[in-house]
N, C-alpha and C positions, 0 to 999 in steps of 0.2 A: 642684193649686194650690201644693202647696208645691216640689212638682219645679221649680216655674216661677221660684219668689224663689230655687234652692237657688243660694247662689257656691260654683264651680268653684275648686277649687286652681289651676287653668291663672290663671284670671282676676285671683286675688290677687297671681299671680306678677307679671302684668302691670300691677297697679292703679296702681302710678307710671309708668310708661311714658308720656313726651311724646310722645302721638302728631299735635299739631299739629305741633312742632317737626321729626318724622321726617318725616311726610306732605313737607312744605317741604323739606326734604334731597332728596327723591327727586323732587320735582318740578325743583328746580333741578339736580339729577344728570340727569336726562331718562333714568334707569336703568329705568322702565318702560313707555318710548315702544315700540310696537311688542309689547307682552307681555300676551298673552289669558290665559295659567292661571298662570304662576308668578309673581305679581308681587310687587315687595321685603317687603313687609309677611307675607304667608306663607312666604316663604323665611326671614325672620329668625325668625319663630315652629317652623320647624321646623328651623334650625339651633342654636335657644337650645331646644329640646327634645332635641336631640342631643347638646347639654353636659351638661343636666341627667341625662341616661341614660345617660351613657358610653358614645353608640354610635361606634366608630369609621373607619368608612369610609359612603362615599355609599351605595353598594348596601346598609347596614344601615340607612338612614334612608328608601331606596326602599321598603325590605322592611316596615319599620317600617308606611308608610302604607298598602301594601297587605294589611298581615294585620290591622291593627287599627283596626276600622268605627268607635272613639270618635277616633282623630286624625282621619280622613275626615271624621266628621261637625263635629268642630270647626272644621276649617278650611275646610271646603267644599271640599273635594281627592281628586277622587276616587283619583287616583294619579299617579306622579309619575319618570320614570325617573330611575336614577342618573347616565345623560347630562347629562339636562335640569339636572339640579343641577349638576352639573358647569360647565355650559357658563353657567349662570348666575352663579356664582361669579367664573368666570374674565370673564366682563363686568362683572358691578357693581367698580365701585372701591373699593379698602380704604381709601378718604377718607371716602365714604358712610358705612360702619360707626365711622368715627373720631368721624363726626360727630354722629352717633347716641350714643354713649359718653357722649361730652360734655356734652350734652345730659340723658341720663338721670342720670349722677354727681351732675350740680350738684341734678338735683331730688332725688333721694336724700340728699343733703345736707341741703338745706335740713329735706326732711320729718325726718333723726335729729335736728338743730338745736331742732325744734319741739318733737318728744317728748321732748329733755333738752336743756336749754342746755349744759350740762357748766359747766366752768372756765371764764369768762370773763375771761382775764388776757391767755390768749394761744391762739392754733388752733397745735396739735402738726401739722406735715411731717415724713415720715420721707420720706427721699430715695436709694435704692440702684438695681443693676440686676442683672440677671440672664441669663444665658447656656443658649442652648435651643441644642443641639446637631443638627446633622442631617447625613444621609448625604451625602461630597461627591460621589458620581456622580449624586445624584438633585436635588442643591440646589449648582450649579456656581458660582451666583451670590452667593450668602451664605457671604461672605469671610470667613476664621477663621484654618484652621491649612493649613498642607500634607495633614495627614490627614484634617481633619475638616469641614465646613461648621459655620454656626450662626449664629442671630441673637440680636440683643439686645433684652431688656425695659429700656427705661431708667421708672422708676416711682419716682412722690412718689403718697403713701397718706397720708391722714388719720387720727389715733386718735382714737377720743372716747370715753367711760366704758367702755375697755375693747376697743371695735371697731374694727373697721380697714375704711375707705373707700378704694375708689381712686379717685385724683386722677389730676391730671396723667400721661400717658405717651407715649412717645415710641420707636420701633419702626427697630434700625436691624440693620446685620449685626454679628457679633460680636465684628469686629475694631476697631469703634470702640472709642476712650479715656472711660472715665466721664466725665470730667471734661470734654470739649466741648461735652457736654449740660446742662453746670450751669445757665445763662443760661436753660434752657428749663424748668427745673423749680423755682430757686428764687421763693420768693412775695418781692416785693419790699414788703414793707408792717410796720410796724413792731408790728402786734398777732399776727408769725407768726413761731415758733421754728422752723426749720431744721435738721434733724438730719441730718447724714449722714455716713459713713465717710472714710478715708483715703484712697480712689481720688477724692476729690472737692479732695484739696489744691491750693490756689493761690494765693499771695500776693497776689498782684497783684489778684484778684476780690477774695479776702477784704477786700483794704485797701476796694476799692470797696464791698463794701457795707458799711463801717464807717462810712464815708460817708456814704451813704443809708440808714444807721441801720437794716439789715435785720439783725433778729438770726438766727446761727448756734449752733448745735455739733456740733464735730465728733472727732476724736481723733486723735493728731500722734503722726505717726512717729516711731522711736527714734534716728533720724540727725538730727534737726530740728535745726539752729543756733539758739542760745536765749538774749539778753539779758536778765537778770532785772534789774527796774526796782525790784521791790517785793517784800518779802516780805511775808505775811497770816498771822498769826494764827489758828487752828483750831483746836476741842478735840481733841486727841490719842487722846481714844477713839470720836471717830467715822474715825480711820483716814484723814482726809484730810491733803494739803498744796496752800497755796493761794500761786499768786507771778503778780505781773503783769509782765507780757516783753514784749520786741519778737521777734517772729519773722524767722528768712532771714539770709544773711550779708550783710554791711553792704555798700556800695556796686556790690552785684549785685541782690538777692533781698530785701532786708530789708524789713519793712511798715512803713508811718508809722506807724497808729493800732497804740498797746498792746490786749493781750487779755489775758483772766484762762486762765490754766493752772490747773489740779486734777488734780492726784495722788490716786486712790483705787484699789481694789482689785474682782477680780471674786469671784464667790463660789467660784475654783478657786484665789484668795489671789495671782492675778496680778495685777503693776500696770499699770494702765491711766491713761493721760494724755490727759487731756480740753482739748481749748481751745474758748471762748467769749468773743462777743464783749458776751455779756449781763454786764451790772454788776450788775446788782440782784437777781435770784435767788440763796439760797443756796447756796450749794456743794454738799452733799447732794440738794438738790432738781435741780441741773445732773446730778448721776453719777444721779440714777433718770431723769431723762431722757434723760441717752444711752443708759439700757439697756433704754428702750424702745426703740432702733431694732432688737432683736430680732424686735419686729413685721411687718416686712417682710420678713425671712426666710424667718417664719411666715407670710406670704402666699403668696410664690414656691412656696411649698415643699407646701401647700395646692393654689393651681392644678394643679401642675404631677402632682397627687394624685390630684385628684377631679373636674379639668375637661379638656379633649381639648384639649391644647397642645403635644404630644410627636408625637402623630402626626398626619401633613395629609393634609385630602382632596382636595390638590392640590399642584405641584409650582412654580408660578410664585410671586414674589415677591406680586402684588396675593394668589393665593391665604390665603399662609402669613400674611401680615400679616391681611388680614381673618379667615382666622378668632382671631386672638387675639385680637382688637377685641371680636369677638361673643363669646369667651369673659370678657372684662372684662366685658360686659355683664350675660352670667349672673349673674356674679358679684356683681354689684350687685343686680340684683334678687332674690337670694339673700339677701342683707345686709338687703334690705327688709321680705321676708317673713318675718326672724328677729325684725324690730323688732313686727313687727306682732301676734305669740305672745301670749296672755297669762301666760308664764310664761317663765324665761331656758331658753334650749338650745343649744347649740353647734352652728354651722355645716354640721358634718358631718349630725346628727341631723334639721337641717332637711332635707339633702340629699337624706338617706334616707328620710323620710317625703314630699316631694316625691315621689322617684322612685315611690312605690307608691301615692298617692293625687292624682296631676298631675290625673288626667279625674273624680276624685269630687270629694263636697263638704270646701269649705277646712275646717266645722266637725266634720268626722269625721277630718280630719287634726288637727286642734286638740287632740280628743278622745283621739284615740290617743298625741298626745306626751305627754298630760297624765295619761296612766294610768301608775306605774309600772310595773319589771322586773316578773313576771311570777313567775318564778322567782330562787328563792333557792339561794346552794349555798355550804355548809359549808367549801368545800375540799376541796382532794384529802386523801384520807385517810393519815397517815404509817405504812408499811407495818411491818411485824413484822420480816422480812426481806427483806431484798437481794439474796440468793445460790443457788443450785438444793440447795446443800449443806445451809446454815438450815434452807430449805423443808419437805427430806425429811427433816431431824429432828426437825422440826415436825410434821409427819403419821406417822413414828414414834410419838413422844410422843403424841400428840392421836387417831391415826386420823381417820375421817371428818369428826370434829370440824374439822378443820385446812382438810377442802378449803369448808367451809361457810364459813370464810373467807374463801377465796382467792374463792370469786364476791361475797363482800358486797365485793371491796376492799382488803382488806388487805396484799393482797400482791401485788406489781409480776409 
């Protein structure tokens, strides 16, 4: 009886999962017209099991199924070649999985909303992109460099008490310009700060959503051309200076609407120049906001860590693109399963209890994150001597005595 109520780690990974809204994706894809054993729904489940394991090519996820009777019986599969994945990959459209994404994010969303309202003043966008490199004899088509292939993550993430959501994204080759993406990532709505770097400057957008009152921040080049309208008064020991400008040179580039500029400093005591077009936030509260856009760093930097986005186990565009889709995905229901802990733990620790308890029960995974370290340890022990010379006049001195040392430790 109680094997019967036990939930599966698999299961809680999944417990948000829109599977109405996916079902509907693949029915309107018509991606399993024609398909008796491998169809979308278990191919997703065992390529978001292949994130989660770090397995990296097809024939380890074939291999996968055939030597281990708990994914078989999970999925009802009895085996599965690396062709067949293959060739199903390279059918299903990486729209299918985009759209799937989309789908699970907002419910993800909504559910950390529920668990913690957070701040309700304003929803934090961090807005950056990211460049995946790849071989150009094997990826001819993802335009970069002369030497190198590569495409691009263009990504808007959400922070909330702490955590980081992915939002919005947008999947192009690497030689696109950040900045032609802006239109597609910024949130146009007046309760959503904007954050994002210097590859996102543009006068002319900026002046628009001055406009339509979407607020930004973002940090201005050390060439900017710069009309100071206003000076501002700031205490002098929080290290700021505040002036309100016009940006751009005058009868080429210049912006209507004025912005607030903020001079502050990083914790390596460089100055850093912030423009925003928000009036009402104070100045301090603006520079910890921009230095959250570090967050998205830490996400890239994360993926690109601990989920299979470096190497493809395919070589076409629909490939490469969908599996990053289905690697956002993980990712998200990563994010879910950490929310759902009854104790905080870092991502990675989810990661790694996931990978060793995926097919047992969630509360023996719960269990084990909630025990601590196990072992304790002093430190390395600081040694007597350093040199062969010391040593042996140390065991001069000491005899036997000296090597009774040398095994507790003491000596390098």
């Amino acid at each position: 009886m109680d094997k019967d109520i036990t939930i599966l780690t698999f299961s809680k990974v999944f417990q948000a999962f829109p599977y109405e809204e996916f079902l509907q994706i693949v029915i309107n894809s018509k991606c399993d017209r024609y398909v008796k054993k491998s169809k979308t729904l278990k191919l997703l489940y065992l390529m978001v099991i292949a994130q989660l394991c770090g397995l990296k090519s097809l024939h380890a996820i074939a291999d996968l199924v055939k030597n281990d009777k708990r994914v078989r019986e999970l999925l009802h599969l009895n085996s599965i070649s690396a062709s067949t994945l293959s060739r199903r990959l390279r059918h299903i459209k990486h729209r299918v999985w985009e759209e799937t994404f989309t789908a699970l994010k907002t419910e993800i969303w909504k559910r950390a909303k529920n668990r913690n309202p957070g701040d309700s003043r304003y929803q934090l966008n961090i807005i950056d992109a990211s460049t995946i490199t790849l071989c150009l004899e094997r990826f001819l088509w993802a335009d970069f460099r002369k030497t190198k292939s590569g495409i691009k993550l263009h990504q808007r993430i959400l922070v909330h008490n702490g955590d980081t959501y992915p939002d919005c994204a947008v999947l192009t080759t690497a030689r696109r310009a950040d900045k032609t993406i802006m239109d597609e990532l910024i949130v146009l709505s007046e309760n959503v700060l904007n954050v994002f770097d210097r590859g996102y400057i543009d006068y002319a957008k900026w002046d628009d959503y001055c406009q339509k009152k979407v607020r930004f921040v973002s940090r201005l080049k050390s060439n900017a051309m710069i009309r100071v309208l206003k000076e501002i008064s700031t205490t002098k020991a929080e290290g700021l200076k505040e002036r309100i400008v016009l940006l751009g040179k005058p009868n080429i580039n210049q912006m209507v609407h004025p912005v607030r500029l903020i001079e502050t400093q990083d914790q390596q005591g460089n100055q850093v120049v912030i423009v925003t077009n928000d009036l009402t936030l104070p100045a301090t509260e603006i520079g910890d906001i921009y230095r959250l856009r570090w967050q998205i760093e830490i996400f890239f930097k994360w993926i690109k860590q601990h989920l299979i986005v470096k190497q493809f186990y395919g070589t076409s565009p629909n490939a490469v693109y969908g599996q990053i889709w289905i690697a956002l995905i993980a990712y998200c229901l990563l994010q879910d399963v950490k929310q759902q802990l009854p104790k905080k733990h870092t991502l990675l620790e989810v990661l790694r209890a996931i990978r060793i308890f995926l097919y047992e029960a969630f509360n023996e995974m719960v269990a084990e994150l909630s025990r601590g370290p196990t072992r304790t340890s002093r430190g390395r022990k600081t040694p007597v001597t350093d040199t062969i010379d010391e040593l042996w006049k140390e065991i001069n001195r000491r005899g036997t005595y000296a090597l009774d040392a040398i095994n507790e430790g003491m000596y390098l």
